[in-house]
C-alpha positions in Angstrom: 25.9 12.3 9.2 23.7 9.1 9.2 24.9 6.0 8.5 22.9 5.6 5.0 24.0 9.1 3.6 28.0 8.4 5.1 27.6 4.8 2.9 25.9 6.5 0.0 29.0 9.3 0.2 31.1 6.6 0.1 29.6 5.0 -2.8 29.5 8.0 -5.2 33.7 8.6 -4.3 34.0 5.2 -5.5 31.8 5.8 -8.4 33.8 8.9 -9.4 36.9 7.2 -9.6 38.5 9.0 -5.8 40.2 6.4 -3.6 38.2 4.9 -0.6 39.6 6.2 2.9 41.0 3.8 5.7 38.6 1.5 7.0 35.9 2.2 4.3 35.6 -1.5 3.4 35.2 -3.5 0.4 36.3 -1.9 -2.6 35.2 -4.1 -5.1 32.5 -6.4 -4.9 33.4 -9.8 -7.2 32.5 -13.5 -7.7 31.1 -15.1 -4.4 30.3 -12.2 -2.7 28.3 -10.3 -5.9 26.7 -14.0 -6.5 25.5 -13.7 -2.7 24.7 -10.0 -3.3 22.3 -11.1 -6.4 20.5 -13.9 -4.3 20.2 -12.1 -1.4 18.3 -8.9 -3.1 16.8 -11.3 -6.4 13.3 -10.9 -5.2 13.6 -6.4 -5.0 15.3 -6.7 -8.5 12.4 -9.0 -9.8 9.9 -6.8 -9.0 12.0 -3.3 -10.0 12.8 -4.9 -13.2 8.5 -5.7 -13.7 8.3 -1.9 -13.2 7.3 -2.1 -9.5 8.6 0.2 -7.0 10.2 -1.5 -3.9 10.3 0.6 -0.9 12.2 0.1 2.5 13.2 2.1 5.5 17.2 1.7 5.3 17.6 -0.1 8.6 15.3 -2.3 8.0 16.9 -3.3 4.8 19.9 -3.1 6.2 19.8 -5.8 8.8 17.4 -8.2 6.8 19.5 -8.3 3.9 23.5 -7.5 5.0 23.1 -8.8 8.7 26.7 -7.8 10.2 28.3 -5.4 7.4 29.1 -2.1 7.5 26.7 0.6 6.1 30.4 1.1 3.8 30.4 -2.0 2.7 26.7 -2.2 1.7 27.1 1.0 0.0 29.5 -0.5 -2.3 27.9 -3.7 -2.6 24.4 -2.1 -3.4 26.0 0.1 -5.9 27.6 -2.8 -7.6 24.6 -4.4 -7.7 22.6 -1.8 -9.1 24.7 -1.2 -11.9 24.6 -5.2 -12.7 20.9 -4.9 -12.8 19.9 -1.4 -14.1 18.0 -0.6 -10.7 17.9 2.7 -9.4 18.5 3.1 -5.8 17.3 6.8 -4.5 17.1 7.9 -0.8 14.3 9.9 1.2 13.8 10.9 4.8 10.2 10.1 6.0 8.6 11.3 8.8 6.4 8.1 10.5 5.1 8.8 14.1 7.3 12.4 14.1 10.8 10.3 13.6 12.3 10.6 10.7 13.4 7.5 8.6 15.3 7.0 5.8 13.9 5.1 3.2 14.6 3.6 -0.1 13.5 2.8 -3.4 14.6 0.7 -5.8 13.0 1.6 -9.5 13.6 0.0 -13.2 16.6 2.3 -14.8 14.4 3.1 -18.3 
């Protein structure tokens, strides 16, 4: 399992209510961390929210905007976040040069 579907698995057991496993990370993101969240991401929700899609391969996103965290704990984080900000946040696999890559998109919740 790649590290972007294991962190979005995680995610949707926290989602659902299930309890996190051992060593899954943060389980709730909250004041200075979700304020850090917000700033760090404020220019992809600018432009989801003014109906733009925002696309990015997953590792690149990954180590620009959570430099050092766990795919778990960015899961978490980006689902918080999300939720804050009525973006959507959907997965794909992409094939550039015959690699596949995951990629993401972040859209307006209408």
């Amino acid at each position: 399992m790649t590290a972007a579907k294991k962190a979005l698995s995680t995610h949707r057991r926290r989602r659902a209510g299930k309890a996190a496993r051992a060593g899954e990370g943060r389980s709730v993101v909250r004041g200075k961390e979700a304020e850090w969240v917000d700033q760090r991401l404020s220019q992809i929700c600018g432009k989801a929210l003014a109906g733009e899609p925002v696309e990015c391969a997953w590792e690149i996103f990954r180590l620009q905007h959570f430099p050092g965290w766990k795919p778990t704990d960015i899961a978490g984080a980006l689902g918080a976040w999300s939720l804050r900000h009525g973006i959507k946040v959907e997965f794909g696999i992409r094939k550039l040069h015959s690699v596949d890559v995951i990629f993401m998109v972040f859209t307006h919740v209408t």
